[in-house]
N, C-alpha and C positions, 0 to 999 in steps of 0.2 A: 460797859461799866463807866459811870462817870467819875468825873475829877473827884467827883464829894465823897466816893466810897473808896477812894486813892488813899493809903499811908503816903505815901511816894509817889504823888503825880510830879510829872515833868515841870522844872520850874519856869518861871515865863521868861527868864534871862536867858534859857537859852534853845527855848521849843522852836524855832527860827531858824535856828543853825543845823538845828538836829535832819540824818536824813531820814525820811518818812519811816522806812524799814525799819532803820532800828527805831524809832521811835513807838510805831506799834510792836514792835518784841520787848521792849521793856516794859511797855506800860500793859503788857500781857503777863508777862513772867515776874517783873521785879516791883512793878506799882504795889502793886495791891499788900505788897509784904512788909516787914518790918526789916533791914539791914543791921548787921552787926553791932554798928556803930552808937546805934541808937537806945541801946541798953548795955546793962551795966559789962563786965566782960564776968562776971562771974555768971549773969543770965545767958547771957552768948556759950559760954563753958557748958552749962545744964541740958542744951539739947541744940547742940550746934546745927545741926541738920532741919532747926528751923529757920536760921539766916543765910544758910551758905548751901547751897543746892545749884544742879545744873541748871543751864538756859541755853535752850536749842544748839544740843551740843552735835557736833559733827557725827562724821562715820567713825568706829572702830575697825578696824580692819585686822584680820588674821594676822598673824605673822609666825614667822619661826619657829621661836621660843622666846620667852619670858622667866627670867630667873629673881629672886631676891636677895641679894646677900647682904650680910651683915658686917661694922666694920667698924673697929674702937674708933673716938676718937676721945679728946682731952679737952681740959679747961671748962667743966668739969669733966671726967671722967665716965663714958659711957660709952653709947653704939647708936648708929644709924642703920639704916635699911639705902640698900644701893638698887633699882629694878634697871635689871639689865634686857632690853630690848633686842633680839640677831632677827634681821629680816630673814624670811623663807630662801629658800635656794635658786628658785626663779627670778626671785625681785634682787637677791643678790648679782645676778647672771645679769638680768636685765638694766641693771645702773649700772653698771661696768667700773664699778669702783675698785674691786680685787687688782690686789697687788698679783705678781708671779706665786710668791708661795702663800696665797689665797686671805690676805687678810684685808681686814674693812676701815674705812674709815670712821670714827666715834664723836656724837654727838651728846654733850654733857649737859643736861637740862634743869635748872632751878627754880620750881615753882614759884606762884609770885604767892600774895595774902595779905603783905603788911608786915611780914616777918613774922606772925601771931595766928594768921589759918593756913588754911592751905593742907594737901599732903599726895602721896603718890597719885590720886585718882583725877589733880587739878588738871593736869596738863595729858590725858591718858590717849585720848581720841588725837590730841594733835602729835605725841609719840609713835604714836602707832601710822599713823598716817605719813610719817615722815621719814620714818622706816622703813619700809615698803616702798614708800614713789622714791627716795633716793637711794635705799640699797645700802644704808649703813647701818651702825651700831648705834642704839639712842641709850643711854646712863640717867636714868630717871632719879633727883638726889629727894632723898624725905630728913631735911636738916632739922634741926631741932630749934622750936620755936617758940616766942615771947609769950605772955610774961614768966614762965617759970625760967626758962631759958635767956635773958634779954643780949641786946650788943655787945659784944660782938662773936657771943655764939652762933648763930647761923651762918656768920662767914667763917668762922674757923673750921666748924664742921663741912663748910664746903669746899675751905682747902685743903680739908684733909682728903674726901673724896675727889676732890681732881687730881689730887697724887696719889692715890691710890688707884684711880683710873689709869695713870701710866706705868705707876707698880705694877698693875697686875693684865698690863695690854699683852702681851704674849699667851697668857689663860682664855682671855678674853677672843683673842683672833684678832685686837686692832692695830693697826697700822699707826704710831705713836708719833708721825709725821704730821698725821692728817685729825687730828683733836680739835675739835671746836667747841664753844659754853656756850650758854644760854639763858635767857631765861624772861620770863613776862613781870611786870610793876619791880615787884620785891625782887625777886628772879632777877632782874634785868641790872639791878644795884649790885648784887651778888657778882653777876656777872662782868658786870667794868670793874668793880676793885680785884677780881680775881683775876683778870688781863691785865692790871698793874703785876699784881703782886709774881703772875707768873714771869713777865719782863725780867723783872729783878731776880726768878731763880735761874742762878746759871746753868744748875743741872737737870732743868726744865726742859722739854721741848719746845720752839714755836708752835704756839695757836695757829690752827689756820682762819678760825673766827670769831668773832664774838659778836652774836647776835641780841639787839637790845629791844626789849618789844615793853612799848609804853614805861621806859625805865623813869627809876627815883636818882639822881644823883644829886642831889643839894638836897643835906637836910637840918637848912642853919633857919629857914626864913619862917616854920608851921609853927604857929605859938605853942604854948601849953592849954591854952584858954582861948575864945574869941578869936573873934579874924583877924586877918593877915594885915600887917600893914599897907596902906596904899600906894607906898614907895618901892614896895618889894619889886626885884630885880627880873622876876619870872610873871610875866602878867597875864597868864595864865590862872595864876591864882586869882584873881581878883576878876576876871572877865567869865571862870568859868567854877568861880566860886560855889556855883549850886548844878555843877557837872551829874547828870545821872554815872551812881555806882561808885563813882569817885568823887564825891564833895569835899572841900576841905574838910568838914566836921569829919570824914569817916578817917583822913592824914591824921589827922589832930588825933583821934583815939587810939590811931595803930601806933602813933610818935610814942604819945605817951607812955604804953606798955610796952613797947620797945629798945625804948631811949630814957623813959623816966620822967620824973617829974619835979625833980632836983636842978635849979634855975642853971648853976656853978656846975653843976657836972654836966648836964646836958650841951653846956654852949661850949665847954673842951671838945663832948664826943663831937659836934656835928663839924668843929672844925677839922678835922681829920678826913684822911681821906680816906679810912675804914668806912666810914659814915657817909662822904661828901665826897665822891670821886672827881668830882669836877675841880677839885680842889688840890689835885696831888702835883708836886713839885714838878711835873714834867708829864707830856701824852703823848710822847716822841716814841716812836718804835714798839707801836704794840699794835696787838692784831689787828687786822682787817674789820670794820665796825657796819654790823649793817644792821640800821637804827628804823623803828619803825614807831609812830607816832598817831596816838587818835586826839582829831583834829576838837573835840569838845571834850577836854578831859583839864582835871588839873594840873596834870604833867607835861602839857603839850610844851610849854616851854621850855621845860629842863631838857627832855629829846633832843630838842633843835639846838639848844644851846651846847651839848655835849658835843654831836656831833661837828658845830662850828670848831669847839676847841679841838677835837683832836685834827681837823681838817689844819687847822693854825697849826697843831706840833709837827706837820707831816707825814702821820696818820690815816691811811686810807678808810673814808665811809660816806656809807652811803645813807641815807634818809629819804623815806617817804610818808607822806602825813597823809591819814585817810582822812578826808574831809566827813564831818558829818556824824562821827561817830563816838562813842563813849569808852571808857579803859577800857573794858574785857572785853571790847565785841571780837577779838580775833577767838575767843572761846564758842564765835556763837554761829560758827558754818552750817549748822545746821539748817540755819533759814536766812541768815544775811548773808547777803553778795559779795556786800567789801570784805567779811571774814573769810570767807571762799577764796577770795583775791590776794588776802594776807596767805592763808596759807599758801595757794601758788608761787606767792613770794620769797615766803621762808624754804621752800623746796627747792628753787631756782638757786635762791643766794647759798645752800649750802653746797649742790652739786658745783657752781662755781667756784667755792672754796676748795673743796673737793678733787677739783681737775687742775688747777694750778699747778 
């Protein structure tokens, strides 16, 4: 297929950086298509399943059981869906994570989207597989999402299921010592403010992780309109401006129906650290961070930079930036190596947390 029959050929700022692989898997799966961003969101809303579809998505793998529960929360007033993951009995036996009176360690997982798509089935294959090779419990959260929903519902709704995750870890079979969150773009923001905010519950348990995969933590600098300025502080924005899957133009749509488009209220929420984790008064003493970065994306900067900060507060984390590849490739094990390699990584760093 050539460039001229591309919505979304690769743009030429950054077809150089890109590694080969993924470069022919997107221009296989995502060229040829029209992305979210690029129409209105009420055309995005009328048949979602024509922008947001898999891309050589990994294995599924058996497990256990698979439960869904339901569970108020507030601000407004409603319910989310909790999928609760228990690896089989073998792969439990085989990670050797069992406590004496036989309970597991729990892995709390926040899909990403933008805070606007996304839902249980985003992150399913890598639940499932993570399950299984590490022998714990995975907490799949479906929070509730922009625009009907905006800031800072989806983080409410997901503090309410992390304490409810340890409300209800004795039903569960987890071990309330061994808790870790998570979660990929949106996911991964979700996931740092809610390792502040657990910090500060005394009657919390310690995280043992918080895993960050191509996270957002600044979200002062994505206009309402037009690019970025050329001063901005993450220059990442600007070098990889025309990043496949992740463009600024696709930040800038999700911002908007996330955040708003209210000049005066928008520049309160982003200064907050609900919004801007990189932002909160202190990084001192919170979980263990293990930050994972693709290397052609618009967020490659914020990763790195998060990671510097909390390594400044004293902070244990870790970072590795896959060269070469675009946000979601850890979605795409299916046929890239370095996604393969990511998830190797994210199985490692949790049994590590894990065995502490």
């Amino acid at each position: 297929m050539s460039d001229a029959t591309l919505v979304n050929a690769l743009h030429p700022s950054v077809v150089d950086r890109l590694d080969p692989q993924f470069a022919e898997i997107f221009t296989k799966y995502q060229a040829p298509k029209l992305q979210a961003h690029q129409v209105t969101y009420e055309e995005y809303n009328a048949d979602r399943s024509k922008y947001t579809f898999p891309i050589a998505s990994g294995s599924y793998p058996s497990v256990g059981s698979v439960k869904i529960y339901k569970i108020p929360v507030s601000d407004p007033s409603g319910e989310i869906a909790i999928q609760v993951y228990h690896p089989t009995e073998n792969a439990a036996e085989k990670g050797g994570m069992k406590t004496p009176d036989g309970k597991l360690p729990a892995h709390v997982n926040y899909h990403g989207g933008g805070f606007v798509i996304g839902g249980l089935q985003s992150d399913e294959s890598w639940c499932r597989q993570v399950c299984q090779a590490v022998g714990c419990i995975v907490l799949n959260v479906d929070y509730r999402l922009a625009p009907e929903f905006p800031h800072p519902v989806p983080l409410t709704d997901s503090w309410s299921a992390l304490k409810w995750t340890f409300a209800s870890s004795e039903d569960l079979g987890i071990d309330a010592s061994r808790v870790s969150i998570g979660g990929l773009s949106a996911g991964g923001q979700l996931a740092a403010v809610l390792a502040l905010l657990a910090r500060d519950e005394p009657e919390m348990p310690k995280l043992a992780l918080q895993m960050l995969v191509v996270p957002l933590v600044d979200t002062r600098f994505i206009p309402i309109e037009g690019p970025c300025n050329q001063d901005v502080p993450y220059r990442s924005y600007i070098q990889n401006e025309y990043a496949p899957c992740l463009p600024v133009a696709r930040l800038r749509w999700f911002f908007n129906l996330w955040l708003g488009t209210d000049i005066a209220k928008r520049t309160t929420l982003t200064k907050d650290f609900r919004a801007s984790p990189i932002l909160a008064s202190s990084h001192a003493n919170l979980a263990p961070a293990s930050i994972h970065v693709a290397g052609v994306d618009s967020l490659t900067s914020e990763g790195m930079a998060y990671h510097d900060t909390l390594v400044r507060a004293g902070t244990k984390s870790q970072l590795k930036v896959y060269e070469g590849v675009g946000h979601p490739f850890g979605h795409w094990d299916g046929e890239l190596d370095k996604a393969k390699e990511f998830i190797q990584d994210t199985i490692v760093a949790l049994k590590k947390a894990y065995s502490v």
